[in-house]
C-alpha positions as CSV (number, residue, x, y, z in Angstrom):
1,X,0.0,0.0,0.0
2,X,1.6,3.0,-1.1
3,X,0.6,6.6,-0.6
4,X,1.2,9.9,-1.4
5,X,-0.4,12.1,0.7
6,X,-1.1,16.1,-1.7
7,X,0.7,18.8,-0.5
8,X,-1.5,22.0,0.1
9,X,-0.4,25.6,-0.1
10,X,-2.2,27.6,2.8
11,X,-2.3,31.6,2.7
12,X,-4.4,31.9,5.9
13,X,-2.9,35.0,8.1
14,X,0.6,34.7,6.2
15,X,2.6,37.6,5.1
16,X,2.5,37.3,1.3
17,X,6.3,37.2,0.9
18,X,6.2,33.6,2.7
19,X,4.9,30.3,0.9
20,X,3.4,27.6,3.4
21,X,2.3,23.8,2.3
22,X,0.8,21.3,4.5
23,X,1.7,17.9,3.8
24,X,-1.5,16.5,4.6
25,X,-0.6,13.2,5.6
26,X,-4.1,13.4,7.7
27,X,-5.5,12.3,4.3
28,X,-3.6,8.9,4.2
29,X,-6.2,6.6,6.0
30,X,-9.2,7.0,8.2
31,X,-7.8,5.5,11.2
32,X,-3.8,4.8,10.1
33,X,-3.1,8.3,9.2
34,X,-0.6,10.5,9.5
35,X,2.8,9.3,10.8
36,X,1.0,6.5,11.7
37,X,1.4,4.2,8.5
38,X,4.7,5.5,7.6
39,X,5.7,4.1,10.9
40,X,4.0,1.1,10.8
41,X,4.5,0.4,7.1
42,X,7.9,-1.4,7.9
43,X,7.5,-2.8,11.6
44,X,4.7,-5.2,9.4
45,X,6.5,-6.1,6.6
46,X,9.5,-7.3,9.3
47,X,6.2,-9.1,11.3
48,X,5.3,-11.1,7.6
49,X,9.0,-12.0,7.1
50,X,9.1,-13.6,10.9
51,X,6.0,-15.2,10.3
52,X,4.3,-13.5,12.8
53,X,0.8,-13.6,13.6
54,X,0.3,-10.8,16.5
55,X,1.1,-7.1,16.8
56,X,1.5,-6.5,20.9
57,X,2.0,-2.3,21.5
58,X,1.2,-0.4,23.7
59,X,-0.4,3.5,24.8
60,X,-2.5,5.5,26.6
61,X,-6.5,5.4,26.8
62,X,-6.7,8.0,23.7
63,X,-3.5,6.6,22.0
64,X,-3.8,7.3,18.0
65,X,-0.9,4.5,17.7
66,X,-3.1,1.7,19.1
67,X,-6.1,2.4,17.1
68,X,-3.3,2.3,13.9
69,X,-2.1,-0.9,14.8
70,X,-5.5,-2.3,15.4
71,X,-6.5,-1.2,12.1
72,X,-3.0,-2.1,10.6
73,X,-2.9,-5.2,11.8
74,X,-6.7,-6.6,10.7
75,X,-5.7,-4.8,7.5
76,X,-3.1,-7.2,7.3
77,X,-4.0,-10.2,9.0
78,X,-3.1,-10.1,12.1
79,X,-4.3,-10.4,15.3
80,X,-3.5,-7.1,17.9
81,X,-3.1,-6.3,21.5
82,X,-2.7,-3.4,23.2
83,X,-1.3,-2.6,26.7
84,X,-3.0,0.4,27.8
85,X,-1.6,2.7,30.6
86,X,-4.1,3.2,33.1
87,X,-7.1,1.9,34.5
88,X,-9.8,0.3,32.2
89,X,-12.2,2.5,30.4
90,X,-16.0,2.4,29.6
91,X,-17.0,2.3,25.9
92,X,-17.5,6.5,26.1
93,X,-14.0,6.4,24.9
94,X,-14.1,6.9,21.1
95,X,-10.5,5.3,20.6
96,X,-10.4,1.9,23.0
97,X,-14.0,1.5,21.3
98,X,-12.6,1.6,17.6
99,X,-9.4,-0.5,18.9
100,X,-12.1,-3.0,20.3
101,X,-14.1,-3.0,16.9
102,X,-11.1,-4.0,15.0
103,X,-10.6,-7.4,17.0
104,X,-7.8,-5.6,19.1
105,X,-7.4,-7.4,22.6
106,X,-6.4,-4.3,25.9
107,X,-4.4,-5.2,28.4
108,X,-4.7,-2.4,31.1
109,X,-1.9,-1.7,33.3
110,X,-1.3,0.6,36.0
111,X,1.2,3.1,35.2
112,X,4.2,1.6,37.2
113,X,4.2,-1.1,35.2
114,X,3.8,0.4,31.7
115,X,7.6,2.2,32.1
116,X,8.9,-1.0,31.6
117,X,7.4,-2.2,28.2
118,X,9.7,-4.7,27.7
119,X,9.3,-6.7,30.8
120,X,5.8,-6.7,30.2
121,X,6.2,-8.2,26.8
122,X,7.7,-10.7,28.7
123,X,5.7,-11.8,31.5
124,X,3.1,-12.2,29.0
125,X,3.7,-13.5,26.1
126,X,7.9,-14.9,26.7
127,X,5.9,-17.9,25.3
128,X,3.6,-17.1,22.1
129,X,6.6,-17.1,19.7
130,X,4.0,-15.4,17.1
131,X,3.8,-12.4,19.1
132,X,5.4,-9.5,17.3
133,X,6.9,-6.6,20.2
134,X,5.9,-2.8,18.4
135,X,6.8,0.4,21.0
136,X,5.5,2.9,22.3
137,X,4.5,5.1,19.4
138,X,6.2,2.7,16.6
139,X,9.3,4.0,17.9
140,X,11.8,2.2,16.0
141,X,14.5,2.2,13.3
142,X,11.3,0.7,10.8
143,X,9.3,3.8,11.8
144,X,12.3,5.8,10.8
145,X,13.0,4.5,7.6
146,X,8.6,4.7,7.0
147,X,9.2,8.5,7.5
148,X,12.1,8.9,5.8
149,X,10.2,8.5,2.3
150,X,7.9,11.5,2.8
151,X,10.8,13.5,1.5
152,X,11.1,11.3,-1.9
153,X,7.4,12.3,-2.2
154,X,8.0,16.0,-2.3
155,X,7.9,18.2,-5.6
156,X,9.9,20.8,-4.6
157,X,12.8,21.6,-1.8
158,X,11.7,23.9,1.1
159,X,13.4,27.0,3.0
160,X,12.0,25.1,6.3
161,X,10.4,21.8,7.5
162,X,7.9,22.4,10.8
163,X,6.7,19.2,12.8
164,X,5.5,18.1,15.3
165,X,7.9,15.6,18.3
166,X,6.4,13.4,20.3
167,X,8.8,9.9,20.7
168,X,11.3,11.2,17.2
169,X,11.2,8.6,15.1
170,X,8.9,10.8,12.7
171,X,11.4,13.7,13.3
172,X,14.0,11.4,12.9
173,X,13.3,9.9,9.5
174,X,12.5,13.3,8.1
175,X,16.3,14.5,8.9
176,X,17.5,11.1,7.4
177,X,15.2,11.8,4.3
178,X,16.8,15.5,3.6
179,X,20.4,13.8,4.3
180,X,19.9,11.4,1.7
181,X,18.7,14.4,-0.8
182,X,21.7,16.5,0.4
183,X,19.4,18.9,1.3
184,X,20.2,22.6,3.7
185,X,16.6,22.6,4.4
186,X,15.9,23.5,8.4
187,X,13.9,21.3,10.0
188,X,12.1,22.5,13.1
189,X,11.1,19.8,15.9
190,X,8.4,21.3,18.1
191,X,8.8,19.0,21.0
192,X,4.7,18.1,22.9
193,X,6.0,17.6,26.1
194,X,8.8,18.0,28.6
195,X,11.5,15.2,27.5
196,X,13.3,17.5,25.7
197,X,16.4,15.7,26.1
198,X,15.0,12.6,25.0
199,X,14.5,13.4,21.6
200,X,18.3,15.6,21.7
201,X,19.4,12.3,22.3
202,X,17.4,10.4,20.3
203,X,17.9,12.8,17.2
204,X,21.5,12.2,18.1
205,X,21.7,8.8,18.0
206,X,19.6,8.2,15.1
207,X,20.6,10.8,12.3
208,X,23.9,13.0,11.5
209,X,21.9,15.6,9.6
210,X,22.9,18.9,11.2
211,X,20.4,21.1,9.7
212,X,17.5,21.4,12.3
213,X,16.4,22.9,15.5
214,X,14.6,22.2,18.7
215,X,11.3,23.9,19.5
216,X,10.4,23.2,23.1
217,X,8.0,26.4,23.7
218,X,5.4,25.4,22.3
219,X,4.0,22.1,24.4
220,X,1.7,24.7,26.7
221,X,2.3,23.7,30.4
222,X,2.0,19.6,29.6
223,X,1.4,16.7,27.2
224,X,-2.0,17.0,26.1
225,X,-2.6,20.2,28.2
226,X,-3.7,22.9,25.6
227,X,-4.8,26.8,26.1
228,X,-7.5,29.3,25.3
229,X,-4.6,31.0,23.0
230,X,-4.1,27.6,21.5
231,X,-7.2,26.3,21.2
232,X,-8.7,29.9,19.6
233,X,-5.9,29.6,16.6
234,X,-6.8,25.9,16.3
235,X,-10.4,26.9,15.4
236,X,-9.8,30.0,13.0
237,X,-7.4,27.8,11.3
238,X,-9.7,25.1,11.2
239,X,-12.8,27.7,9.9
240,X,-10.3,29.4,7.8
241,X,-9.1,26.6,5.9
242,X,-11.3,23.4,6.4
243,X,-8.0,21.8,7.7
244,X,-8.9,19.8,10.9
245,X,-5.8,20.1,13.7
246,X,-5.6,18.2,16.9
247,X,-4.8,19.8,20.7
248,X,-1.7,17.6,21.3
249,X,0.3,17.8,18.2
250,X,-0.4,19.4,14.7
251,X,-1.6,22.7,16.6
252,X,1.1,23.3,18.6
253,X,3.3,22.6,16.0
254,X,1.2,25.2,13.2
255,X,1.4,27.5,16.5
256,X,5.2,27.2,16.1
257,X,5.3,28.0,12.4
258,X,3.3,31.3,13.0
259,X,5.5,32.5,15.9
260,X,9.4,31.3,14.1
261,X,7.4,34.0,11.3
262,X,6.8,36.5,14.0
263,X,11.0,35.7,15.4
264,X,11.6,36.3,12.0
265,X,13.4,32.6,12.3
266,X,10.9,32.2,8.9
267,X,12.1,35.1,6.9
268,X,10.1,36.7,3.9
269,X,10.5,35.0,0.4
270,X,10.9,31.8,2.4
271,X,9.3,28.7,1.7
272,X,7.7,26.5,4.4
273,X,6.4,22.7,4.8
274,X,4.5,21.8,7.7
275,X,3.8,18.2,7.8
276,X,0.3,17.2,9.1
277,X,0.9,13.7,11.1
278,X,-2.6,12.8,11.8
279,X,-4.2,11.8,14.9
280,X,-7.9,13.4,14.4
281,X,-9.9,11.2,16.0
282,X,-8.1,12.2,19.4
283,X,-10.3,15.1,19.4
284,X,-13.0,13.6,20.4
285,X,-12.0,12.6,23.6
286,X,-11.0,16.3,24.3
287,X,-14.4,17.6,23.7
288,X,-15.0,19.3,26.4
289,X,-11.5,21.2,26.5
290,X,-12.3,22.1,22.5
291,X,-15.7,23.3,23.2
């Protein structure tokens, strides 16, 4: 299944001088879309080659990455489970109710336990050798590689590359896909939450492309906390454009590309990609906070 997600120029509140796209990777897939199937795309195909028959990941109650995988994975034949961090859930929650619809099994663990995924790969499935182990996120060198391509998709080369961070694998792959193109485009990370080091270290350790920077004012207080400010540019975009954001990533990380214009750190005559990694149906477990 291969995809190219279209690339949209937006002119909504930007100085004339300055060319925005969105890379509207929102548009891939329903429920795998985004970031989502260009990390998944390779952790599968490794899955088929081992002759595996279960995906076993894990996230929180409104986790975009487990209703991916559960959709993935009966897209592809396989079976799913999904550790879930936190207490179980009634069916009021849009996301562990579409996981559920797509045959995926939830295990719910309490929040000591989730830190160490690995251990509870073990204690529970150490003997189902078809069980296939898929972080956090689809953090991995797969997921990597799956976002690496978005930049052989592109037309055109870019003055600067906004997205947002959240584990940075997608971040990541995007720095490995402008290194392969020998590219001097900048590529902006706007880190969601606090482990800003995390992804420094990460970024290290995964990619030598030298070109980018580290946005960590932008997460508003906490992972998956938002503000008026926030969520009153989210909905002019939104009304403006017919673009759909989410709270938690894609606007705080359109936030960003506004303000670097404002720091003049996106100067006129510029050209500017922001990628749009998904993770819609979120929003309607923040309903309240959006209304």
């Amino acid at each position: 299944m291969e995809i190219h997600s279209p690339l949209e120029q937006i002119q909504f509140e930007i100085p004339s001088s300055i060319e925005l796209y969105i890379k509207r990777d929102d548009l891939i897939h329903p429920f795998i879309s985004g970031n989502k199937w260009r990390k998944l795309k390779y952790l599968i195909q490794t899955a088929q080659l081992q002759n595996k028959k279960t995906l076993v990941t894990f996230g929180g109650a409104y986790s975009n990455h487990l209703l991916a995988t559960a959709c993935a994975a009966a897209l592809k034949g396989f079976k799913s489970v999904g550790f879930v961090r936190g207490e179980e859930l009634d069916a009021s929650n849009h996301t562990l109710f579409l996981c559920e619809q797509f045959g995926m099994k939830m295990i719910f663990v309490d929040r000591i336990s989730y830190l160490n995924k690995a251990e509870l790969f073990e204690k529970y499935f150490s003997n189902n050798k078809d069980a296939f182990f898929i972080d956090e996120g689809g953090r991995s060198d797969e997921a990597i590689l799956g976002c690496s391509e978005l930049i052989d998709e592109l037309p055109q080369t870019f003055d600067h590359i906004v997205l947002a961070a959240g584990t940075g694998s997608t971040f990541c792959g995007i720095l490995n896909g402008c290194a392969k193109h020998h590219l001097n485009t900048k590529v902006h990370a706007v880190v969601v939450h606090k482990g800003i080091q995390e992804i420094v270290d990460y970024t290290i350790s995964k990619s030598t492309y030298a070109h980018y920077s580290i946005q960590d004012n932008y997460y508003f207080g906490a992972y998956a906390k938002t503000s008026s400010d926030l969520i009153s540019f989210m909905k002019k975009f939104q009304q403006a454009t017919g673009i759909l954001l989410d709270p938690v990533y894609t606007a705080k990380a359109l936030f960003a590309v506004y303000d670097l214009i404002q720091q003049a750190i996106i100067q006129p005559r510029e050209k500017v990609l922001f990628i749009h990694t998904g993770g819609l149906i979120g929003n309607l477990g923040m309903k309240d906070k959006l209304q």
